[in-house]
C-alpha positions as CSV (number, residue, x, y, z in Angstrom):
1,X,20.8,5.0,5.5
2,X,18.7,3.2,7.8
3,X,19.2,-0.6,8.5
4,X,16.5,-2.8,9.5
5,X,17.1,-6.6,10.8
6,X,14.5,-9.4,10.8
7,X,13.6,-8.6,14.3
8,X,12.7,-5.0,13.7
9,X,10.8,-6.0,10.4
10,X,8.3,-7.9,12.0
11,X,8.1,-5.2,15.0
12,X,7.0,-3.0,12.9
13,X,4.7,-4.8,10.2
14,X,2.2,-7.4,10.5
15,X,0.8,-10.0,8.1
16,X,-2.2,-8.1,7.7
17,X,-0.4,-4.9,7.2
18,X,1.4,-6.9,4.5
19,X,-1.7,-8.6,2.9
20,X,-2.9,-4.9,2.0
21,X,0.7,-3.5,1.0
22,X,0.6,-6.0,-1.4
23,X,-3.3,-5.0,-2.8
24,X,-1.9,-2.2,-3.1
25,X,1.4,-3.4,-5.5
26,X,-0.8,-5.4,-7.7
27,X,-3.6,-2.7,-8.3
28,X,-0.4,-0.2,-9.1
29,X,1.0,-2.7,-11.4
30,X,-2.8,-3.5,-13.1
31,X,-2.7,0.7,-13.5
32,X,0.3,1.0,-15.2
33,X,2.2,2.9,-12.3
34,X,5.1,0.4,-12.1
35,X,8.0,-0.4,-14.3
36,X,9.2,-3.6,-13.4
37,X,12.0,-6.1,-15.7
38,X,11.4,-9.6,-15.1
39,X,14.3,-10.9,-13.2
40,X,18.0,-11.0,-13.6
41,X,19.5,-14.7,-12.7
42,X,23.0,-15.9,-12.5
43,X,23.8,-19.7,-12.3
44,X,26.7,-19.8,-9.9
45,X,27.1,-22.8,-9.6
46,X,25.0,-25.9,-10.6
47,X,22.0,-25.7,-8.4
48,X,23.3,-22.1,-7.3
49,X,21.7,-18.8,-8.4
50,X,22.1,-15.2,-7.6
51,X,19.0,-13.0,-9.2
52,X,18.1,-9.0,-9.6
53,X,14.7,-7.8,-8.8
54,X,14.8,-4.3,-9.6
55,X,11.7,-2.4,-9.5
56,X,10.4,1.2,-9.7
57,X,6.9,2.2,-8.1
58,X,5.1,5.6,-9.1
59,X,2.3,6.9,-7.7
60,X,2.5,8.1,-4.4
61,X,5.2,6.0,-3.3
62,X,7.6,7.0,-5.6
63,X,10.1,4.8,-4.9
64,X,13.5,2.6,-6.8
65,X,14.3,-0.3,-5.0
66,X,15.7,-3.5,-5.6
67,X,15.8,-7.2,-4.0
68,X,19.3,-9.3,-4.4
69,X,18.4,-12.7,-3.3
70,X,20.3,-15.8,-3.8
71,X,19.4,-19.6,-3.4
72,X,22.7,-21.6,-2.4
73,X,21.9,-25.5,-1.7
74,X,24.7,-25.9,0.5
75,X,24.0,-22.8,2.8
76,X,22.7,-25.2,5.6
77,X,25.9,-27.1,5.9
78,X,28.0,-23.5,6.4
79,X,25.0,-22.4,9.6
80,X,23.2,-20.6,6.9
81,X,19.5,-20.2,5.1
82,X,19.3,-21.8,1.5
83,X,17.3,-18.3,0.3
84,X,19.5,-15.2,1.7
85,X,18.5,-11.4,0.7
86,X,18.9,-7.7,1.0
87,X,16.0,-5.3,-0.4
88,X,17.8,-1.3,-1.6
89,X,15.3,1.5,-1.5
90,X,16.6,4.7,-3.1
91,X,15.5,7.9,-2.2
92,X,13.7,10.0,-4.8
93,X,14.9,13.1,-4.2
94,X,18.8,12.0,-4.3
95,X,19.1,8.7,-5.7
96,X,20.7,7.7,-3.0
97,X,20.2,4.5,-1.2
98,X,18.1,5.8,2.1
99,X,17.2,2.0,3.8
100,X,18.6,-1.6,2.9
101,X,16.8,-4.2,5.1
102,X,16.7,-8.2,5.6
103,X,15.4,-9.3,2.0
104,X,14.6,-12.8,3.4
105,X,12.4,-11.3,6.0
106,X,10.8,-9.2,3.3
107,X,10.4,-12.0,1.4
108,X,8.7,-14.8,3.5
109,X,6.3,-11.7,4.2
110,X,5.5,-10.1,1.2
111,X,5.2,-14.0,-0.3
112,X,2.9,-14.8,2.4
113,X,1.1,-11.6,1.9
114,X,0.4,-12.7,-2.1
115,X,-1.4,-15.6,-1.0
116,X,-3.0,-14.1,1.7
117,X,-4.3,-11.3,-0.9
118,X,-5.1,-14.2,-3.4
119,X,-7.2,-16.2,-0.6
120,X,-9.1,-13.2,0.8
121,X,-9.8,-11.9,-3.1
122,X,-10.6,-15.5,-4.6
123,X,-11.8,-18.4,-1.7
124,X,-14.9,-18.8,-0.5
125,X,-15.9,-16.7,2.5
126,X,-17.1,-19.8,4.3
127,X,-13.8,-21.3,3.9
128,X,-12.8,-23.6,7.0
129,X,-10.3,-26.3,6.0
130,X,-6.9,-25.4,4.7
131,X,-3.9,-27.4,3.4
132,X,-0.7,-26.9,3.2
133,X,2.3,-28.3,1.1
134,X,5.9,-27.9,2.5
135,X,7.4,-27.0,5.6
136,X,10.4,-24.9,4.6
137,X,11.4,-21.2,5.7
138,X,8.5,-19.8,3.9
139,X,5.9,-22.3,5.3
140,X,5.1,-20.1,8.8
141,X,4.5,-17.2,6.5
142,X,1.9,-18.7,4.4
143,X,0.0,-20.3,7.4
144,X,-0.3,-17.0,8.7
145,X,-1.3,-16.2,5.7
146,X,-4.0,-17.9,5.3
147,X,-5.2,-17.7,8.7
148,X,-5.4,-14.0,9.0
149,X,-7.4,-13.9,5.0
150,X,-10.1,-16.9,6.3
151,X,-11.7,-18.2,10.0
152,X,-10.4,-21.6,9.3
153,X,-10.8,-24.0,11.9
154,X,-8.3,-26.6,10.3
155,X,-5.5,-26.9,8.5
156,X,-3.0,-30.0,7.2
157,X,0.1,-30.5,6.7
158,X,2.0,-32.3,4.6
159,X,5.5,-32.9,3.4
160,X,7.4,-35.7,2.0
161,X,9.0,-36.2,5.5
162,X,6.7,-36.9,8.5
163,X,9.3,-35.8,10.5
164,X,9.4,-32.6,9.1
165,X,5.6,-32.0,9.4
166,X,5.7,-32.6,13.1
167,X,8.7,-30.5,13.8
168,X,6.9,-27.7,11.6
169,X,3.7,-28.2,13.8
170,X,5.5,-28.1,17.0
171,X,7.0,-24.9,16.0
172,X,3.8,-23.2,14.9
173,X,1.1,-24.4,16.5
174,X,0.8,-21.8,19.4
175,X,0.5,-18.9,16.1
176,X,-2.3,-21.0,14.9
177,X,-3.8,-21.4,18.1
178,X,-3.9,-17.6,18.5
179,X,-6.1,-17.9,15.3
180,X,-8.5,-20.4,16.9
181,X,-7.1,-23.2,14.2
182,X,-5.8,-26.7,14.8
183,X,-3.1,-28.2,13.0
184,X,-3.1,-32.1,11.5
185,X,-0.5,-34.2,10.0
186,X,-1.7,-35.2,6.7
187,X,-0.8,-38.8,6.0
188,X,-0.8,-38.2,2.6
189,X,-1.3,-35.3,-0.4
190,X,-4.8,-37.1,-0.8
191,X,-5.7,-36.8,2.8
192,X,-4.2,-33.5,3.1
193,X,-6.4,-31.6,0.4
194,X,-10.0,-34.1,0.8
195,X,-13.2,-31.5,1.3
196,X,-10.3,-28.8,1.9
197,X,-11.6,-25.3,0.9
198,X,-8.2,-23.5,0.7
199,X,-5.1,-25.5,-0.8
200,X,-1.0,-23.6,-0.7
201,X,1.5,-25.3,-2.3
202,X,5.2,-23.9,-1.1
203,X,7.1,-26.8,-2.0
204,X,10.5,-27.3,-4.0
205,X,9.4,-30.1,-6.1
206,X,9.7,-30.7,-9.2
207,X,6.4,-32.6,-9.9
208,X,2.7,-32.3,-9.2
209,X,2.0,-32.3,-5.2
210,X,-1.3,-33.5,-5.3
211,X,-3.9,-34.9,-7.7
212,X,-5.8,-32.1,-9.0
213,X,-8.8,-34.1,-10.1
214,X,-9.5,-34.3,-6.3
215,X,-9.7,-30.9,-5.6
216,X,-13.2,-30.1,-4.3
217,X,-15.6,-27.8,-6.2
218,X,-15.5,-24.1,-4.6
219,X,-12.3,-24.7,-3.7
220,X,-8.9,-22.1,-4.1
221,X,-5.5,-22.8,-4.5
222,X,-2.2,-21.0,-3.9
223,X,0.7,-22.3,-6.0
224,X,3.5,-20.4,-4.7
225,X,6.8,-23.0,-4.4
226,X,7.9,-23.4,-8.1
227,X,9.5,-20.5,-10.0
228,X,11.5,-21.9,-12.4
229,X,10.2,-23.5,-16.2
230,X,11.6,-26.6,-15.3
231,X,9.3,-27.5,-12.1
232,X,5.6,-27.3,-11.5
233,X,3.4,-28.3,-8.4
234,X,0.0,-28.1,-9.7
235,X,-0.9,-30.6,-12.8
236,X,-2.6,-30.0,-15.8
237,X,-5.9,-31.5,-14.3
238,X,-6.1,-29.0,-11.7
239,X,-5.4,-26.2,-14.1
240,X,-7.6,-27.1,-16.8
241,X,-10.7,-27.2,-13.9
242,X,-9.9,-24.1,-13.2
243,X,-10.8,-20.1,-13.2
244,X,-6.4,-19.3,-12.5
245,X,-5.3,-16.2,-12.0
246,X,-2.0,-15.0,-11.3
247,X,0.4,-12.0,-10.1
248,X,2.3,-11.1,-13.2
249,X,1.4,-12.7,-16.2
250,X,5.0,-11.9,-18.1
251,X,6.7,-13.0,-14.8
252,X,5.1,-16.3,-14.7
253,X,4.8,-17.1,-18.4
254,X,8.6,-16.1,-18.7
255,X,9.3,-18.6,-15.2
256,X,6.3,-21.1,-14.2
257,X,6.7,-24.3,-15.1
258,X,3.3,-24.7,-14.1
259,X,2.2,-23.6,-17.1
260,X,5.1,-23.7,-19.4
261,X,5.5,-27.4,-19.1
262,X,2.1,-27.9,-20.2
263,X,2.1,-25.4,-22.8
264,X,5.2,-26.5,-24.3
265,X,3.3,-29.9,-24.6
266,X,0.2,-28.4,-26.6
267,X,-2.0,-29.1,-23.4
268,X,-2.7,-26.0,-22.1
269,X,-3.0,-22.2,-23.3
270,X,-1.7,-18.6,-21.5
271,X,-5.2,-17.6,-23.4
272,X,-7.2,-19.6,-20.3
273,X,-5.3,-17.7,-17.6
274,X,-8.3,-15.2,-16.5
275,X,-5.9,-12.1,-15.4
276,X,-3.7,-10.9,-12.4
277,X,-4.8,-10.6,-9.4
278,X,-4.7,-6.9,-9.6
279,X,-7.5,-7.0,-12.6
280,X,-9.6,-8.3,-10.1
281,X,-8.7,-5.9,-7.9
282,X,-9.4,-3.2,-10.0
283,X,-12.4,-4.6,-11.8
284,X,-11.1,-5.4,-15.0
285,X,-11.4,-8.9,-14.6
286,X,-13.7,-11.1,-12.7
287,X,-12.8,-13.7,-9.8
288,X,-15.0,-16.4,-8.6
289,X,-17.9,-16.3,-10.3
290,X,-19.8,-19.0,-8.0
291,X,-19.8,-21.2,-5.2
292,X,-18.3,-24.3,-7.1
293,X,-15.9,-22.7,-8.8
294,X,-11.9,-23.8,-8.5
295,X,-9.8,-21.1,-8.3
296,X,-5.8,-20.9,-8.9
297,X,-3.7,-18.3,-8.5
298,X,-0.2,-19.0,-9.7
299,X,2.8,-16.4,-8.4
300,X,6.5,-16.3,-8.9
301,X,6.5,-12.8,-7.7
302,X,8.1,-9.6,-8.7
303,X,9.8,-6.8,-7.6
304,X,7.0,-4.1,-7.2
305,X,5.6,-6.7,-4.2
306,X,9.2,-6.0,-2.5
307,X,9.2,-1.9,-3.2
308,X,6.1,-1.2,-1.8
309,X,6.6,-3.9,1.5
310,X,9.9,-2.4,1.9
311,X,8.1,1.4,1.6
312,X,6.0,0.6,4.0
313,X,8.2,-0.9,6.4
314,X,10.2,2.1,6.1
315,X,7.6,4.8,6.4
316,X,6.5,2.4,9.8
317,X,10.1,1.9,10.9
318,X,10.8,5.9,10.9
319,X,7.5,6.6,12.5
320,X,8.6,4.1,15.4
321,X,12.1,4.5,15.8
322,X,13.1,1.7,14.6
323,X,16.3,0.2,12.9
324,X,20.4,2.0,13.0
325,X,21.3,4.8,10.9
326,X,24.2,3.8,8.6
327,X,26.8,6.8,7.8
328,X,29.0,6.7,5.0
């Protein structure tokens, strides 16, 4: 079994490199080559949860694998990350488990990568002002993001701290510069997404981040933070202006309050969701359709994102000679 840290993770596979591995998941789950449950969550405690992401990938890759990732509020206090994970992937031939890697490195990738995909299938190609909600662990990922799916020469930030937002930009600014993009504070949600042609939201509020009637026309939206039926980031205005898209339709209408909440309320319909993102992909389903149009895309993710990153990284990790062999 071969063990991969962090570190050796990111030696061995880039954001772009994850942007396409995760193409590639959403066209094989459009096909049909994917079996995939929607997720398996224990409350542990109040605001603690441990969930099962179990996923097989046909096709070529061929692969079982699962992600066991927990969200523990209190983590910080004990020296620890609030999101911890491993990602399993079994070999075909035995069954046996032949790699287990860092599932929170996996994950701020692969999550980046799904907006990435989302921004380089659905924004404008002129794109050149981004936003960005939240400054958490998965923040870094989605810059990258969205800097290595559009040339933008701007991007704000905002978070319900100020403190936060400059700590964030102090941290990252050098990886944007490498991009050829400055960094602002945002002053406010208003400020942060006004004339901005690419908006991500990876937040853990509860409520609408920004007012979506002031979105501008052509613009496109990540709403990544929110995975659970009880919180939402983007409103009802935003949404109902929109051509939305998303990763996994059962996956989000079975989690995102986004659209549940709404829903629930008679205000909205699953029927206006356009299709997944790998429909778009695979020509099933149009994307933008225009210069003005707003587009959405809503993910909570799924598995099949996390067998096909961590098949990759493997395949790359093997290649390089990377990662410890693990002997029973």
């Amino acid at each position: 079994m071969l063990i991969l840290n962090a570190e050796e993770i990111r030696s061995v596979f880039s954001m772009k490199e994850a942007i396409e591995a995760d193409k590639e998941a959403f066209l094989l789950h459009s096909r049909g080559e994917t079996e995939v449950p929607v997720r398996i969550s224990f409350s542990v405690r109040k605001d603690d949860k441990s969930q099962f992401m179990p996923a097989f990938v046909k096709g070529d890759i061929n692969r079982v694998g699962i992600k066991i990732v927990s969200t523990f509020m209190e983590n910080p206090l004990r020296g620890l990350p609030v999101v911890t994970a491993q990602v399993l992937l079994l070999d075909p031939e035995t069954g046996e488990v032949c790699a287990m890697m860092d599932g929170t490195e996996v994950t701020k990738i692969r999550t980046g990568a799904i907006s990435g995909a989302a921004t380089d299938i659905l924004a404008r190609t002129d794109a050149e002002v981004g936003a960005l909600f939240g400054t958490g662990a998965q923040a870094r990922s989605q810059l990258e993001a969205m800097l290595t799916a559009r040339k933008l020469r701007e991007v704000r930030v905002f978070d319900k701290n100020p403190d936060w937002i400059r700590s964030f930009i102090d941290r990252v600014a050098p990886m944007a510069e490498s991009f050829g993009a400055k960094l602002a504070e945002a002053s406010s949600s208003d400020a942060a997404i006004d004339q901005a042609d690419v908006i991500t939201t990876v937040t853990t509020s509860k409520t609408p981040v920004f007012d979506g009637r002031r979105v501008r026309p052509g613009a496109h939206v990540n709403g990544v933070g929110s995975y659970t039926p009880n919180a939402r980031e983007l409103d009802l205005e935003l949404l109902k202006r929109s051509r939305v898209y998303v990763d996994n339709r059962e996956a989000v209408l079975a989690e995102a309050g986004d659209f549940l909440i709404p829903i629930a309320s008679g205000d909205y319909s699953s029927g206006r969701i356009a299709g997944e993102l790998g429909e778009v992909l695979d020509g099933k389903v149009q994307g933008r359709t225009g210069p003005e149009d707003i587009t959405v895309m809503k993910t909570v993710g799924y598995a099949v994102l996390d067998v096909v990153a961590a098949y990759r990284i493997f395949t790359k990790a093997l290649e390089q000679g990377k990662g410890r062999e693990l002997q029973f």
